[in-house]
C-alpha positions in Angstrom: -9.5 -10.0 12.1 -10.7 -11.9 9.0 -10.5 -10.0 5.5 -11.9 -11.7 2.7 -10.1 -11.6 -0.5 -12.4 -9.4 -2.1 -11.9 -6.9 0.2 -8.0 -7.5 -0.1 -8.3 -7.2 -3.8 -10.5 -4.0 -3.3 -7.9 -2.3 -1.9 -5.3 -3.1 -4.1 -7.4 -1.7 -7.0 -7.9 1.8 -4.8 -3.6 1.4 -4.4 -3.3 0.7 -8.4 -5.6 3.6 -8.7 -3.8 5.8 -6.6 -0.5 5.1 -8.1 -1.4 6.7 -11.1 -1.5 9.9 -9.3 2.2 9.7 -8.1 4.4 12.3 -8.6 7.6 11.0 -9.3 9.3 12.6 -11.9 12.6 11.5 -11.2 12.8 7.7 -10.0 9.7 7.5 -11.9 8.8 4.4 -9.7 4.8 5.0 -8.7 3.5 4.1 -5.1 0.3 3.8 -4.3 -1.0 2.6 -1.0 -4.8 2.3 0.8 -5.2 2.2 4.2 -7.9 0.7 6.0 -8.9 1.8 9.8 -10.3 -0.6 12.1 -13.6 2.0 11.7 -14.1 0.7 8.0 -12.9 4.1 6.4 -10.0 4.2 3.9 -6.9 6.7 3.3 -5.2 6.3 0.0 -2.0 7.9 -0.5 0.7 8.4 -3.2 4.3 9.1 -3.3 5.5 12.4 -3.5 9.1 12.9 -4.9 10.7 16.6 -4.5 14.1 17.8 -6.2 15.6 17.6 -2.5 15.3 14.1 -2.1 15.4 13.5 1.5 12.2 15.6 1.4 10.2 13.1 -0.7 7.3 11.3 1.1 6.2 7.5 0.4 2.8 6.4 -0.1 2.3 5.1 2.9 3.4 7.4 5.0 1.1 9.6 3.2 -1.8 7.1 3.9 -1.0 6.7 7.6 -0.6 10.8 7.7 -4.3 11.8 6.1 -5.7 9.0 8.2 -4.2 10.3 11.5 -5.1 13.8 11.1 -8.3 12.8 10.3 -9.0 11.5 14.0 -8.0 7.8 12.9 -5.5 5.6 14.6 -6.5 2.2 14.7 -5.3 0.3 11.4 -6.4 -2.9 10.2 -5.0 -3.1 6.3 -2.8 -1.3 3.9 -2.0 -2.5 0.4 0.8 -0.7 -1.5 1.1 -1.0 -5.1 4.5 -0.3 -7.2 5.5 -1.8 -10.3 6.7 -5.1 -9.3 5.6 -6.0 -5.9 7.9 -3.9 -3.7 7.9 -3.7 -0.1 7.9 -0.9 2.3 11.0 1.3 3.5 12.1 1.4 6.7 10.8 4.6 7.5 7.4 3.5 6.5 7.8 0.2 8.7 8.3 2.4 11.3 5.6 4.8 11.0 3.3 1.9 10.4 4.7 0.4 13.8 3.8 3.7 15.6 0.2 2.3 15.2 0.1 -1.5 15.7 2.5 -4.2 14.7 -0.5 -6.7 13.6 -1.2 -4.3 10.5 -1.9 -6.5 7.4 0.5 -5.5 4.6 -0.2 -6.3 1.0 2.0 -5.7 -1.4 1.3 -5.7 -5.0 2.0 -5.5 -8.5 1.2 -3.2 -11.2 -1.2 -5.5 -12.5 -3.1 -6.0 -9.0 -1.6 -9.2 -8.2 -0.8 -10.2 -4.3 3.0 -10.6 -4.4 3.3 -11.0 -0.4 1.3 -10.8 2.5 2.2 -10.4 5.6 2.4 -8.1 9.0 4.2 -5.1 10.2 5.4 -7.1 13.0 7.5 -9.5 10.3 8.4 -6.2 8.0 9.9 -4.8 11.7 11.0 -7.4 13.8 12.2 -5.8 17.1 10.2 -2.4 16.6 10.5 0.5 18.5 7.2 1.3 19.5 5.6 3.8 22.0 5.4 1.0 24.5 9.4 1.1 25.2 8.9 5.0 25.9 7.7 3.7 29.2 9.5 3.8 32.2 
């Protein structure tokens, strides 16, 4: 799959853009991400902190979520925007494995520039995925 950098930068705008709807009152630490199916249409997604903690919800995850119940389940980009660059948690690696280890993964900075590109293969080497479910 070839995605022009246009279209890269696109979707970290709609991440940056997202991000600004994060609740996150407590780490204060905003996460956008937009997801791109392999049928063209994009999820965008914000994290969602709760007093709890373990009950908070990443971007991403959120992203991957509203696509999937929305009948999609074939990724082929997601760009995730924090302040400085960060990169997924391993809970989000993992749900983004769940769908297809050749994912693009952007990940960018407040300011919209690429820090790292790469795949959720390299985030999660080794992956559990629904193929070793199989007998």
């Amino acid at each position: 799959m070839t995605v022009t950098r246009e279209e890269k930068q696109s979707l970290i705008d709609l991440a940056n853009e997202a991000r600004k709807r994060a609740y996150a009152p407590y780490s204060k630490y905003q996460v956008g991400a937009a997801l791109r199916t392999k049928t063209g249409r994009v999820f965008t997604g914000v994290n969602i902190e709760n007093a709890a903690y373990p009950h908070t919800m990443c971007a991403e995850r959120v992203a991957v979520f509203k696509a999937v119940s929305e009948g999609e389940r074939e990724f082929e980009i997601i760009s995730v925007a924090t302040d400085n660059g960060g990169s997924p948690c391993g809970g989000c690696r993992q749900v983004l494995a769940e769908f297809g280890l050749d994912t693009i993964v952007l990940m960018a900075d407040k300011d919209g520039r690429l820090i790292k590109e790469t795949t959720v293969r390299e985030l999660l080497p080794e992956a559990f995925t629904p193929e070793k479910l199989k007998p």
